[in-house]
Structures are given as structure tokens and as C-alpha cells.
N, C-alpha and C positions, 0 to 999 in steps of 0.2 A: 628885678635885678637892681642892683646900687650903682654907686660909682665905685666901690670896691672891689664889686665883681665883674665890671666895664673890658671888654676887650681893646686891644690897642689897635690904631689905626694908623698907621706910617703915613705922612703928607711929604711930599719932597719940598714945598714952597713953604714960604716963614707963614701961609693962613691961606685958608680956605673959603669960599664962600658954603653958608650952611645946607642950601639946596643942593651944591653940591657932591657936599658931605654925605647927606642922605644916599645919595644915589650911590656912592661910592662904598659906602659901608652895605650896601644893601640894607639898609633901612627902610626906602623906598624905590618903588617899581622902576622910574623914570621921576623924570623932572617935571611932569604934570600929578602925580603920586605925592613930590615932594612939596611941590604950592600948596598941594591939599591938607598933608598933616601939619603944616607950619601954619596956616588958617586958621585951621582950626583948632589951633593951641596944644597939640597935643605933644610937640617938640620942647623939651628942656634944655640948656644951654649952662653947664656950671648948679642947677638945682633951681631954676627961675626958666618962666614960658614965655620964648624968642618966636615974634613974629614976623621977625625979618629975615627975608628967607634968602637977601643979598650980607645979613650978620656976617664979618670975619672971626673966623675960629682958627685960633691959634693952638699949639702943642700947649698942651694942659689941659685945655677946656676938654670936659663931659659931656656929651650930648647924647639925651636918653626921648626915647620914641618909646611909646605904650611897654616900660619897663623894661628895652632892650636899650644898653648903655654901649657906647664907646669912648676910649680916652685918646684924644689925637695927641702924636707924636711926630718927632721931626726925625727925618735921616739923616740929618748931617750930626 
């Protein structure tokens, strides 16, 4: 999956931390699932590999996990 085919993911806050993201997108399991894939490099952030797994992600940014993408949005 691309960033073109990325689902959107509504944040109510101006940014997210990425761990969180994970978990929130179902990405991953929990928050010890999401340590894991952010380790081990397999989290993208914009089309570049984010190992910081306290990263803010802001509405716009793409975050893709083993080809599965979402494009964070804002509600307001």
C-alpha cells in the first residue's frame, strides 16, 4: 500500500506521539507491539524509517507499518 492508498486517521490534538499512533490506528497490538516495530525499523513516517517511538506526527504526515499506511488528520 502507498501513501495514496493510506487511510485517514482523525487526531483531535495538533500531534500525536508515533507509539501512539500505532496503537491507535491498529497498527499494533499494544504499546509493547509498538516499541517493537519502531526498533526495528519497520515504521515509516512521511516515506523515511522513524525510530523514535516519542516522534510527533502531525495531520499530513503518512505512517506506513509493513505496507499498511495511514494519513493523519485533524478534526478541527
Amino acid at each position: 500500500m502507498s501513501a495514496n492508498e493510506a487511510f485517514d486517521l482523525e487526531i483531535r490534538d495538533e500531534s500525536i506521539r508515533l507509539g501512539q499512533l500505532l496503537k491507535l490506528a491498529s497498527l499494533a497490538e499494544d504499546g509493547i507491539h509498538a516499541k517493537e516495530l519502531i526498533s526495528e525499523g519497520v515504521v515509516t513516517v512521511n516515506g523515511a524509517v522513524d525510530t523514535r517511538r516519542g516522534a510527533q506526527i502531525r495531520p499530513g504526515d503518512v505512517v506506513c507499518v509493513n505496507g499498511e499506511c495511514v494519513k493523519v488528520t485533524s478534526q478541527q
